[in-house]
N, C-alpha and C positions, 0 to 999 in steps of 0.2 A: 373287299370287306372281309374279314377273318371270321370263321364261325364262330367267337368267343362275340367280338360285337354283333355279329346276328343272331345269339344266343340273348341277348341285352338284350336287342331292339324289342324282342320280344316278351320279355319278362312282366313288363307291368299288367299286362291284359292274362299271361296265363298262369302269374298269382292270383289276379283276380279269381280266375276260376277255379284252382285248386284251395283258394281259400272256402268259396264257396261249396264245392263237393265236401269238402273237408268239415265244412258244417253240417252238411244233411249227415253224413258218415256216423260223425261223433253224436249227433241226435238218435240215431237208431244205435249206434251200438253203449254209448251212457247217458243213457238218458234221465235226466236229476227233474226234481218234479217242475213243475209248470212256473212260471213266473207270472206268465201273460194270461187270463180268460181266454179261451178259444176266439170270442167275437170279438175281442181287442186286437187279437192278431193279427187281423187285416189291417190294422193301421201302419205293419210292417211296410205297403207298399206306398204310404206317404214317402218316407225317408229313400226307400230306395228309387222310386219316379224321381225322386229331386235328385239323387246321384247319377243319376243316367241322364237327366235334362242337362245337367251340370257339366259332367263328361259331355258329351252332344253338341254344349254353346261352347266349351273351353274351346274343344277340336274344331268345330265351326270356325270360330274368331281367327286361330291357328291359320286354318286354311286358307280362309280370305285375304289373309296378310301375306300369303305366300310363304309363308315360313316352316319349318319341319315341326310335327308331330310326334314323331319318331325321337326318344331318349336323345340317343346317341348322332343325331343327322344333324349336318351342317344348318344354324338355325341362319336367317337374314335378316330379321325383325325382332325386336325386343318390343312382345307386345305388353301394351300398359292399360287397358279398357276390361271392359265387363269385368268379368269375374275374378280377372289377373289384376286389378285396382284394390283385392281384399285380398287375395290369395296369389303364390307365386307357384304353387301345384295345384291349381284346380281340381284338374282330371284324378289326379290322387283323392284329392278332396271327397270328390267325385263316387269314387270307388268307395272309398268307406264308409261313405251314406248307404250306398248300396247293400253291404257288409250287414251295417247297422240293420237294415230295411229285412233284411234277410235271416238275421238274428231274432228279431221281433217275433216277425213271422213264426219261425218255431217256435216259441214260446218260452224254450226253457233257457237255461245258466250257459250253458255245455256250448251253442255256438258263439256265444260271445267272446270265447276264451281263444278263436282264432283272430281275433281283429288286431289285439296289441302283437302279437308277430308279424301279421300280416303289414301294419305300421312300422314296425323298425325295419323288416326286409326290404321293404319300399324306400325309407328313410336313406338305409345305410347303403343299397344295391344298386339305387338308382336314380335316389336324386342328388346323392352326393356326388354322384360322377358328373351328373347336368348342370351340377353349378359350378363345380370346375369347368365344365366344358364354356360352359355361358360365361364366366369370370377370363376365360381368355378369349372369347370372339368378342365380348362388347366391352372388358375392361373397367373404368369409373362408371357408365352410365350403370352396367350391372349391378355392380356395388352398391351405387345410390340408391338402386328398387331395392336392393335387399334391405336396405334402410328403412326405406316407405312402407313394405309389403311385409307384411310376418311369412316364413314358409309354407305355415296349414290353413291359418286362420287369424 
């Protein structure tokens, strides 16, 4: 495996995180006034418990089928149940609830302004490569979920 694809494999989980430092960051260093009441804030951990249940049953479902989790990994199964029946990224999905949940949280303007990057870096870095990747392991059946399934939602 080339360090370029095990630079991939890894990408989605350590945008996640650099997304999220990258919020606390920009919160302490411009920080614009409050959007949320302080006691509203906590509702931040609705949205992000539902992205991390989300991630958790995507990768679950993944695993059980025996199929790769990993971007870039030889997949076996084109799975079509739970959450992959609305969405053909979950785990992405997943992640920017998270995002969202953790934007809340701080209250103010300033972390929300990482999410729509953190969306196209994901969009154009990673999943454009998996459905090329997926468009030549499973071919028509691919195709057709892409039909059925929108990409985010």
């Amino acid at each position: 495996m080339s360090e370029k694809t095990k630079r991939r494999l890894a990408l989605p989980p350590l945008l996640l995180l650099a997304a999220l430092a990258l919020m606390a960051l920009l919160q302490l260093l411009l920080p614009l006034p409050q959007l949320v009441p302080s006691l509203w804030r906590t509702l931040g951990a609705v949205p992000a418990a539902a992205g991390v249940g989300l991630v958790l049953w995507s990768g679950t479902l993944l695993s059980r089928a025996g199929t790769a989790i990993h971007p870039l990994a030889r997949s076996s199964f084109l799975l079509h149940s739970g959450p992959y029946r609305f969405s053909r990224n979950p785990i992405y999905l997943g992640m920017v609830l998270v995002l969202a949940g953790a934007a809340t949280a701080l209250g103010s303007a300033t972390p929300w302004l990482i999410i729509p990057p953190f969306v196209v870096l994901i969009a154009r870095r990673v999943i454009a490569g998996e459905e090329r990747k997926l468009t030549a392991e499973f071919g028509a059946e691919y195709l057709a979920y892409c039909i059925q399934v929108r990409r985010w939602l």
